[in-house]
N, C-alpha and C positions, 0 to 999 in steps of 0.2 A: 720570575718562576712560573705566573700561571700560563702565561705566553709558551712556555718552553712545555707545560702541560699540554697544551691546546694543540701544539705544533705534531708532539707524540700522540695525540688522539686521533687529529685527522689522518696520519699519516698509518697508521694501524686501522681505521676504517678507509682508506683505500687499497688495501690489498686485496686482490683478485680470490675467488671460490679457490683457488687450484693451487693457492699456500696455506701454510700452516704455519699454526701462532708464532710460531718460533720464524717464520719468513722463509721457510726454506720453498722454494717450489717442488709440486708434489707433479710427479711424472706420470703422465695420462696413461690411462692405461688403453689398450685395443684389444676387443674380448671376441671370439672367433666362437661359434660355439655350433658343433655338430650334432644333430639329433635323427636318431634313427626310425624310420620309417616302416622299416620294412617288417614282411611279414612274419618273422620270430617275433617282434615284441608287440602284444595285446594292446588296446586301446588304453586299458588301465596302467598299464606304465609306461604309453606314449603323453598320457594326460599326466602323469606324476614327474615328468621330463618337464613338461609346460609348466607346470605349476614350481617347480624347485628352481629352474631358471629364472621366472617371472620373480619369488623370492628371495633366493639366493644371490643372484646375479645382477639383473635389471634393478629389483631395490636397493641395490648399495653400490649403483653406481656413482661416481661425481661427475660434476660440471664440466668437468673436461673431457671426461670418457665415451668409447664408441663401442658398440658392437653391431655385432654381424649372426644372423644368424642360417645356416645353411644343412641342407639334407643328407642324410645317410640311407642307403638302399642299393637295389643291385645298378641304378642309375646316379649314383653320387657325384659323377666325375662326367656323363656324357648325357645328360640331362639334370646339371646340379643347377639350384634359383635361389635369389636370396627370397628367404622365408619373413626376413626382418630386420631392417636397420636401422639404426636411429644412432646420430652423433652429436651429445652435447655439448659439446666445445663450440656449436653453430648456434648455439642461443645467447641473449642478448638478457643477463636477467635484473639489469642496471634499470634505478629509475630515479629522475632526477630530483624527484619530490620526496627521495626516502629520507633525507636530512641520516639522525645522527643512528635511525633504525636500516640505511643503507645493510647492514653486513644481514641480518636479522631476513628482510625484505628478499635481498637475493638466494638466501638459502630455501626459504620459503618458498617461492620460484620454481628451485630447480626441483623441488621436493614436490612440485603441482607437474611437472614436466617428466618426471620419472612414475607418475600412476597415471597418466594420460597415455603412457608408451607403454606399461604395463596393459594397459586395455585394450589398445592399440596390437600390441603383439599379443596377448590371445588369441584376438578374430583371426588375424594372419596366419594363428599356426593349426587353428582347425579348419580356417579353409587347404591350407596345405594338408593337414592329416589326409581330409578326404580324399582328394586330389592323387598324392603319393600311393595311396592304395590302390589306388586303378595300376601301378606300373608292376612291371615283373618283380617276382620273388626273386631274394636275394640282397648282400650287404655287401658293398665295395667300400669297406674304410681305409684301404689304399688311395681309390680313385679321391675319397675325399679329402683326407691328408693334400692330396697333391692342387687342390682346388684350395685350402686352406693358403698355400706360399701366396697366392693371389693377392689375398687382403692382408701380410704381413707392413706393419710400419714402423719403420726405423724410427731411433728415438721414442717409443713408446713401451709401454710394459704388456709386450704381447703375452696376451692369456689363450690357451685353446682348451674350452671344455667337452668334453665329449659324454654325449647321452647315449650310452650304446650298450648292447647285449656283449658287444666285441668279435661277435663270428661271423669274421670274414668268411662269405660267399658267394665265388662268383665261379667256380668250376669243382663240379661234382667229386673229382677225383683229384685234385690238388691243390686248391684256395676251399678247401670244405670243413671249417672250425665245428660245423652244425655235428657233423658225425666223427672228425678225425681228429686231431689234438687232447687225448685223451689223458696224456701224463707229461711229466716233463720231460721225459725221455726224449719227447719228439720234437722240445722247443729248439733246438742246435739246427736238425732238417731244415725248418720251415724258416729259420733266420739266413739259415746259409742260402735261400733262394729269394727271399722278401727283397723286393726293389729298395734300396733308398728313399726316405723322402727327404732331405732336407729340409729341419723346421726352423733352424737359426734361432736356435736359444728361447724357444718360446716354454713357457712354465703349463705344466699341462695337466686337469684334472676328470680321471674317469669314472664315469657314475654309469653302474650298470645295468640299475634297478631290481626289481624283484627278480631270481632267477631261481624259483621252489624245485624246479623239474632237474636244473644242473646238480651233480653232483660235484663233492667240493674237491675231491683230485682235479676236476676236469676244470672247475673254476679258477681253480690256482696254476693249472697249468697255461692256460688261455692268461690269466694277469701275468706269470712267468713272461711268457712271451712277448707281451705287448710294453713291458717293464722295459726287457733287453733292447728289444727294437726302436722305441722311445730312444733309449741311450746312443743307438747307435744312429739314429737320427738328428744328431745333438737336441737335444730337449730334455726338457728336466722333468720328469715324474713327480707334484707334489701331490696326487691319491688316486689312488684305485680302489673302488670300495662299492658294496651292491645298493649303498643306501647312505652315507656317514657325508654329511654337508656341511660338516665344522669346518672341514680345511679350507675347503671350496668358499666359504663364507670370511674364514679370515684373509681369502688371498685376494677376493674381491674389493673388501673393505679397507683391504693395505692402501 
């Protein structure tokens, strides 16, 4: 009998970070996450993007998971750069001295490797802020969607978070969220001419941050919009919301 204990010991201390108690393997996820640069949103809720990502996101990622982190502005698409990536599924967090604290040891690890990347992606995205501010006004979250298909990986639980105001701007008089999308009257127009992107099932959560100046006809018609188009881009909507990080947090931590 204590043989047949010992045999169940080892063998539940070698199971990989990327299962769970129960053995099932837990499906990496690949986290896409767009942030807006441009010049509608203030330094203070470019920094409150940095920082909800940094906690929301980055802290609750696992051992298995990767993201990506990439720009929004009127250059999203023809001058887009990775801002930040880090993939832990590339780390090694095994040590042969750990005896029967092996499971304990490795989580610790990944737990010293996820606020090393956390400080790590700070510096990264304030020298991007600066950086992004030199370039022309305006938001292509088309052009960036379509830079998004880029880093899509099968077999994985693609996430795309988007940090954005949502108003598309890239031509004054017909991509201009800033001044025209005022009810929902007009979301039927502006889908019946919106390009396709193609996101392939990826589960998608939008944070738009502070927005005191929008009025809220106009806010709901602008999520209205980006609701539909989502859909019709097969992706799945789980939040739109100018502040609310619960969802965003439970779908990270899944």
């Amino acid at each position: 009998m204590k043989s047949l204990i010992l045999i169940i010991l080892i063998a539940a201390l070698s199971l990989p970070l990327s299962c769970t108690r129960s053995g099932t393997t837990v499906q990496p996820k690949n986290i896409i996450v767009l942030v807006d640069f441009s010049l509608s949103r203030d330094t203070a809720n470019i920094r409150w993007y940095m920082e909800t990502i940094a906690r929301y996101v980055v802290d609750n990622m696992g051992p298995k998971d990767r993201i990506i982190i990439l720009p929004l502005d009127f250059n999203s698409e023809t001058s887009s750069t990775e801002i930040f990536r880090v993939d832990f599924s590339k780390n090694d967090y095994s040590s042969e001295f750990a005896g029967l604290q092996k499971d304990e040891m490795e989580k610790q690890n990944h737990l010293d490797s996820v606020q090393s990347a956390i400080q790590q992606f700070k510096q990264l995205f304030e020298i991007a802020r600066q950086k992004r501010a030199l370039l022309r006004g305006g938001t292509d979250i088309f052009g960036g969607l379509k830079i998004c298909r880029k880093y899509y990986v099968p077999g994985s639980r693609n996430i795309l978070v988007i940090c954005s105001d949502m108003l598309q701007f890239t031509d004054r008089n017909v991509w201009n969220f800033e001044e025209h999308l005022t009810s929902k009257d007009e979301v039927e127009h502006y889908l019946s001419i919106a390009e396709k992107v193609d996101l392939q099932g990826m589960q998608t959560v939008v944070l738009t941050g502070a927005q005191d100046s929008m009025r809220p006809e106009k806010f709901n018609a602008v999520k209205a919009f980006w609701e539909a188009y989502f859909i019709k881009c097969n992706d799945t909507i789980v939040d739109y919301s100018s502040g609310a990080v619960s969802k965003l947090e439970e779908l990270i931590s899944q």
